[in-house]
C-alpha positions in Angstrom: 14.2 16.8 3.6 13.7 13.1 5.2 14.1 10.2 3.3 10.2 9.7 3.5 9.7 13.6 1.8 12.0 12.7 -0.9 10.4 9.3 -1.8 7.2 11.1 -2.0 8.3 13.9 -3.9 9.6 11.4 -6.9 6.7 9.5 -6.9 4.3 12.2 -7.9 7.0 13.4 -9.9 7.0 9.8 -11.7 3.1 10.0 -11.9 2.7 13.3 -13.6 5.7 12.6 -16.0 3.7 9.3 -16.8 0.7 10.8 -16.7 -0.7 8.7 -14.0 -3.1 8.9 -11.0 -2.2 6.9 -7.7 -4.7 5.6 -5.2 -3.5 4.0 -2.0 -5.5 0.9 -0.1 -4.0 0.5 3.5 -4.4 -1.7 6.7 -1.4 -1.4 8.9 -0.4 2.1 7.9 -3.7 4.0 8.3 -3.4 6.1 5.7 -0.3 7.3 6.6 1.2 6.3 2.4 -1.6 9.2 1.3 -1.0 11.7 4.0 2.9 10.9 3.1 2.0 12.1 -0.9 -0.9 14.6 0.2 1.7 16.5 2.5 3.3 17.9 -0.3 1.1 20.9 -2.3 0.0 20.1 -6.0 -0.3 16.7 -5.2 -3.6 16.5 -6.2 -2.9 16.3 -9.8 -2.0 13.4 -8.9 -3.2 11.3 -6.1 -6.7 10.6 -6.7 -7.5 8.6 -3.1 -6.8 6.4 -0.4 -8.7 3.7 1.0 -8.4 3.3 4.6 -9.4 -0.4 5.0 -8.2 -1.8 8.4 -11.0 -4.0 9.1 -11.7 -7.1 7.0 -15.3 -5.2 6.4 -13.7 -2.3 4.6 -11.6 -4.9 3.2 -14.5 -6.7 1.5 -17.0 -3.7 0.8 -14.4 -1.0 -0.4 -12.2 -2.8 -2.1 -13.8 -5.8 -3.3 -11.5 -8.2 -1.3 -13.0 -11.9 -1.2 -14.7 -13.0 2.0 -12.8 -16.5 0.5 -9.9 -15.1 0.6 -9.8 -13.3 4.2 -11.1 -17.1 5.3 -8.3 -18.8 3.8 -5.8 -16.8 3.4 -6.2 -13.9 6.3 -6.1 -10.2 6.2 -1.9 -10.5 6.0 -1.3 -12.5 2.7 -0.1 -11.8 -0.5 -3.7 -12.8 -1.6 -5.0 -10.3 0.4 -2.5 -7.7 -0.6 -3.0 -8.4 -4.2 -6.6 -7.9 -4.1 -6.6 -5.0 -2.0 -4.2 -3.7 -4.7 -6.5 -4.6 -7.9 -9.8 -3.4 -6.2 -8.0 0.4 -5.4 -6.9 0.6 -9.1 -10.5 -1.1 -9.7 -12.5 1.9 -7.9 -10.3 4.7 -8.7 -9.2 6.8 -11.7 -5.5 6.0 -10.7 -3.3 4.2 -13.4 -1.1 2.7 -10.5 -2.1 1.4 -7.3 0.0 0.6 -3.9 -2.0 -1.7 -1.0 0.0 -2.7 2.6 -1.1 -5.2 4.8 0.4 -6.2 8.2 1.4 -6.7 11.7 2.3 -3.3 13.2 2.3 -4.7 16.9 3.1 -5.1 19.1 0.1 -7.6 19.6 -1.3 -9.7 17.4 1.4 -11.4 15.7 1.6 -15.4 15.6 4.3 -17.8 14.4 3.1 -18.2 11.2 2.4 -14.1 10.9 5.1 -12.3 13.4 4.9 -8.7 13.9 6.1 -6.9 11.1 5.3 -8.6 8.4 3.9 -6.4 5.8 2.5 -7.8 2.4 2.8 -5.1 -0.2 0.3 -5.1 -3.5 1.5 -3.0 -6.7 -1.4 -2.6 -9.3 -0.5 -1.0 -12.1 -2.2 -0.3 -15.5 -1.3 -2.9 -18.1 1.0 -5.5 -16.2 -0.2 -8.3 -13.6 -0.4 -7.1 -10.0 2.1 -8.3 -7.6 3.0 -8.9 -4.0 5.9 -8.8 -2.1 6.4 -10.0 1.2 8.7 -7.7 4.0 9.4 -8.5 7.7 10.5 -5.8 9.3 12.3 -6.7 12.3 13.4 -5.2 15.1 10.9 -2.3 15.2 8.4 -0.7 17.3 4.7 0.2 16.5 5.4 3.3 14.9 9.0 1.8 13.4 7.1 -1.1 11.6 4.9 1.6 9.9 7.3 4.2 8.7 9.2 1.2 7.2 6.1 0.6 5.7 5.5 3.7 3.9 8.9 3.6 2.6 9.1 0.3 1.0 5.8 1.1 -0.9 6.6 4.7 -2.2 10.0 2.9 -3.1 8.0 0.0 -4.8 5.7 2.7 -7.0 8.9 4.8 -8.1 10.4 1.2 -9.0 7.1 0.1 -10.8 6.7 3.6 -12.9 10.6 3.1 -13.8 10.6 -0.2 -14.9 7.2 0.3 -16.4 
């Protein structure tokens, strides 16, 4: 079992002990944080969805993101991330919620926003949403977005730990 399988397998585990439904709301990683949990049978008692929202569209109408926000702030900010984050928990049943937004590559990075920065958003019932900031380095395409998926199962398990 790959790192990846194992960080999934504690997260449900952390869910059902908790009692907790997850939903996921992802740019960079395409879903790829709910096929990691939905790869593993049972997990439905668990994971109740996963917003694919990699346009600023989806962004806005799925998840309630501010057009304000995407103006100032861009799709990659911890603005962004912590809306996108707060609007999954908002349209779900979950009791925790995990958003990702970034620069994959290998285009479309900038100085300011380089390829592979991720912003991460944590929602989770009954404490204030954060955001954390990664820049993965180094990494290809595909690199970039397995990094991805691991920091944010790795932030839920955290969350439901501390929580």
């Amino acid at each position: 079992m790959n790192e990846r399988e194992k960080l999934a397998h504690a997260v449900l585990a952390a869910c059902e002990a908790r009692g907790l439904m997850l939903a996921t709301a992802e740019s960079c990683t395409g879903g790829m944080i709910a096929a990691a949990l939905t790869d593993i049978a049972g997990s439905s008692s668990v994971v109740d969805r996963g917003f694919v929202t990699y346009s600023n569209e989806a962004k806005m109408e799925m998840l309630g993101v501010c057009a304000d926000t995407l103006a100032a702030h861009g799709a990659v900010s911890s603005e962004t991330a912590l809306e996108m984050a707060a609007g999954a928990l908002a349209r779900s049943r979950a009791g925790v919620a995990i958003a990702v937004t970034g620069v994959a590559g290998p285009g479309g990075g900038s100085a300011e926003k380089p390829v592979g920065l991720v912003w991460f958003g944590l929602a989770l019932q009954g404490h204030e949403t954060i955001a954390e900031k990664r820049l993965f380095t180094g990494l290809d395409r595909a690199g970039v977005r397995v990094a991805t998926v691991r920091t944010a199962l790795r932030m839920v398990l955290d969350a439901l730990k501390a929580g």
